[in-house]
C-alpha positions as CSV (number, residue, x, y, z in Angstrom):
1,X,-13.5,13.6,2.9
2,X,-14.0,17.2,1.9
3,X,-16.8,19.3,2.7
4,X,-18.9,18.6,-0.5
5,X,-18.3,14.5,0.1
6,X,-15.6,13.7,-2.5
7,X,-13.0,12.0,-1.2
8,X,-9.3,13.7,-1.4
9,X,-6.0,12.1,-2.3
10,X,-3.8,11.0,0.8
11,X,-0.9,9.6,-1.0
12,X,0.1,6.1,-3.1
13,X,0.7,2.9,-1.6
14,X,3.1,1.2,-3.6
15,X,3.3,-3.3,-3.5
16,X,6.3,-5.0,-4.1
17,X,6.8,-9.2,-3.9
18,X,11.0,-9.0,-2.5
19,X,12.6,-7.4,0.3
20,X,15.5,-6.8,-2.1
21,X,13.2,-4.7,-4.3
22,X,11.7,-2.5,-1.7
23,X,15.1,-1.5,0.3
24,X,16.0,-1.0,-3.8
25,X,13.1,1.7,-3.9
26,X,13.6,3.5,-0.8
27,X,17.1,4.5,-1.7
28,X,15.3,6.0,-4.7
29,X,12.7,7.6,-3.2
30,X,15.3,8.9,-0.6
31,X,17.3,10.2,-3.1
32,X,14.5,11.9,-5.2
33,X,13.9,14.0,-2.1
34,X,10.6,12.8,-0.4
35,X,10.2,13.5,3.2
36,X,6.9,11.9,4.2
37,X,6.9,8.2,3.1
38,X,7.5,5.0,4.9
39,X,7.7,1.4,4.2
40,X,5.8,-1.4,5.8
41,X,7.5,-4.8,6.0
42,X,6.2,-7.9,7.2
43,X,9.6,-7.9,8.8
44,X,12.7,-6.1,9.8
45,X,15.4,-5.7,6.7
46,X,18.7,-5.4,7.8
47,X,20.2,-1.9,6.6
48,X,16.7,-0.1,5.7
49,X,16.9,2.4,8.3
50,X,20.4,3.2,7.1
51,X,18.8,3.1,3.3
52,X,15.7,5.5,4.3
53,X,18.1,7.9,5.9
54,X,16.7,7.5,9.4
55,X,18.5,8.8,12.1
56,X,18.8,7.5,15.4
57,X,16.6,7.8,18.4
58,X,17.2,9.8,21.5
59,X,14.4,7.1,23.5
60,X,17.9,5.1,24.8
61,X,19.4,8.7,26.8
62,X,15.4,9.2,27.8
63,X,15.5,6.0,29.3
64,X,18.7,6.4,30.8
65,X,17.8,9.8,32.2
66,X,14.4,8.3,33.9
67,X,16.4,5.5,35.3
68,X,19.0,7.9,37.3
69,X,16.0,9.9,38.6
70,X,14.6,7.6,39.8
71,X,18.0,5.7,41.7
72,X,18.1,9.3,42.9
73,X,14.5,9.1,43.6
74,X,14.8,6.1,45.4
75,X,18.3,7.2,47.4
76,X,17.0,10.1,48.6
77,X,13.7,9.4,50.1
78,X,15.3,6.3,52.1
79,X,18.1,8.9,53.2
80,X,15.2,11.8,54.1
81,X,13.6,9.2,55.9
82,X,15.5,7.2,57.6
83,X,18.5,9.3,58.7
84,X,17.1,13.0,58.4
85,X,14.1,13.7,58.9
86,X,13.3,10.7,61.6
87,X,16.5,9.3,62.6
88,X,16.1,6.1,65.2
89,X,19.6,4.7,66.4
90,X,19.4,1.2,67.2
91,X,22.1,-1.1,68.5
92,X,24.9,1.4,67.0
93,X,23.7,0.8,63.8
94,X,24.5,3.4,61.0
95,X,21.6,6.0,60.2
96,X,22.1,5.5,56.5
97,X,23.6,3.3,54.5
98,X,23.8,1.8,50.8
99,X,23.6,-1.9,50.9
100,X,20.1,-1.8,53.1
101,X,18.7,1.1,49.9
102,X,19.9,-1.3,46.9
103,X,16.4,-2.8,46.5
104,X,14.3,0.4,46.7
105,X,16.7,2.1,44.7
106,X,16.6,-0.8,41.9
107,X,13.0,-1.1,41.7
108,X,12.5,2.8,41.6
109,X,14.6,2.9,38.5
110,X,13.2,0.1,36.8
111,X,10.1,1.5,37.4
112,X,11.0,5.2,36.0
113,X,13.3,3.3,32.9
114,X,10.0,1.7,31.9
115,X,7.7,4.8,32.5
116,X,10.3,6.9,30.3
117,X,10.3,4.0,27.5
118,X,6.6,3.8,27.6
119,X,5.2,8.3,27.4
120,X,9.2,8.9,25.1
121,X,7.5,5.8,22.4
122,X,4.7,7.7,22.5
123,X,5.7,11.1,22.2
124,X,7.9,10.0,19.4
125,X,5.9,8.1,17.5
126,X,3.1,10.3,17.1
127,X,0.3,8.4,19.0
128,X,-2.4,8.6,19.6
129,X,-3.1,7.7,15.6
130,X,-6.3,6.4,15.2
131,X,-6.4,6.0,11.7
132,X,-3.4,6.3,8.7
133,X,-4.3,6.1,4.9
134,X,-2.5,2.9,4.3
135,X,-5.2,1.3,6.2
136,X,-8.4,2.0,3.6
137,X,-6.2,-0.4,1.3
138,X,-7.4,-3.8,1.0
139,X,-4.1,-5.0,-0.4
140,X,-2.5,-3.6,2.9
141,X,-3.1,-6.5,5.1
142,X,-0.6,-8.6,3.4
143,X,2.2,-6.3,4.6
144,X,2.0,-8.9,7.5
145,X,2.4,-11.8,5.7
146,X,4.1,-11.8,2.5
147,X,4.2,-8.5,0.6
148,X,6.2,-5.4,1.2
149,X,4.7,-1.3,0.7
150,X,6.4,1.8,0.3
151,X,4.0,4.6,0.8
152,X,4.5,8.3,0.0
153,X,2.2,10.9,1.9
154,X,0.5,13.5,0.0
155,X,1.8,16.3,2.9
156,X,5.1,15.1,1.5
157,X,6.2,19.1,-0.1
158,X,7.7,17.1,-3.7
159,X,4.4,15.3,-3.7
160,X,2.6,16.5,-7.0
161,X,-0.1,13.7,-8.1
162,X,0.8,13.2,-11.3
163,X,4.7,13.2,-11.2
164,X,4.6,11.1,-8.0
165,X,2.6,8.8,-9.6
166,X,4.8,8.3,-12.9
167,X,8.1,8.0,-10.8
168,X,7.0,5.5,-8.3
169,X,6.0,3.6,-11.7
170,X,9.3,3.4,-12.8
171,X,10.4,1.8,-8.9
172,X,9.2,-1.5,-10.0
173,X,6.3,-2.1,-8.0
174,X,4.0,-4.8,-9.0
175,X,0.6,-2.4,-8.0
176,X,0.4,1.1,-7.6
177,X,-3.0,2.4,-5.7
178,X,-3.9,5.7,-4.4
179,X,-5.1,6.1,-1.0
180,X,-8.1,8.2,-0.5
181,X,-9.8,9.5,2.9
């Protein structure tokens, strides 16, 4: 809401009834130019992401790069510890070796892989959200059940409230709503 109460336009939710339809719309909506939209799909359609023009994500090398750290992590301390810094010989045995580190090691880079999945997911996708436009829609909560939306932010720098409106019209939706906060 703005300061005198009125509420301001936060974009236009768009409803359509077939996945076919909606991956049918994004390619349009890509190719008009639109930066800030999304669709929301009860779920997954094969070949969207290739369709909205997404690109992909740098979470898996994120992952892979927490998981090393911490096999090195988990190598290292063993080594500092057990043949460096306090080094006990018994019966011959070697100071350090790999086979007696492999479950440390393993569990240190499980532990840092999931750590690095869980803060790169958030970094990435923006949270903590409490609250997106599409939500003030009543329609909305079949996008889990049965109906698919296409939504196009009012941010978005083509966005201009009148000629957004008209084009998304011509997408084939079956409703067109605006989304106010």
């Amino acid at each position: 809401m703005s300061a005198d109460g009125t509420k301001r336009l936060a974009g236009y939710l768009l409803e359509f009834e077939a996945p076919g339809e909606i991956l049918a719309a994004a390619a349009e909506v890509r190719d008009a130019g639109f930066t800030r939209w999304d669709t929301h799909t009860p779920f997954p359609i094969h070949g969207m992401d290739g369709v909205m023009g997404l690109r992909s994500t740098i979470l898996p090398w994120i992952v892979m790069g927490a998981g090393v750290t911490g096999l090195a992590t988990g190598l290292l301390l063993q080594w500092w510890t057990n043949a460096h810094n306090y080094a006990f010989t018994i019966s011959g045995k070697p100071l350090w070796s790999i086979p007696a580190n492999i479950p440390v090691a393993f569990e240190l880079t499980i532990l840092f892989s999931a750590f690095g999945a869980f803060f790169g997911m958030i970094l990435f996708n923006g949270f903590p959200s409490w609250f997106h436009p599409v939500f003030s829609s009543s329609r909305f909560r079949r996008a889990t059940q049965d109906r698919f939306f296409l939504s196009i932010e009012a941010d978005d720098p083509m966005f201009d409230e009148v000629k957004t409106a008209e084009f998304l019209k011509t997408l084939g939706g079956s409703n067109l709503e605006r989304l106010e906060v």
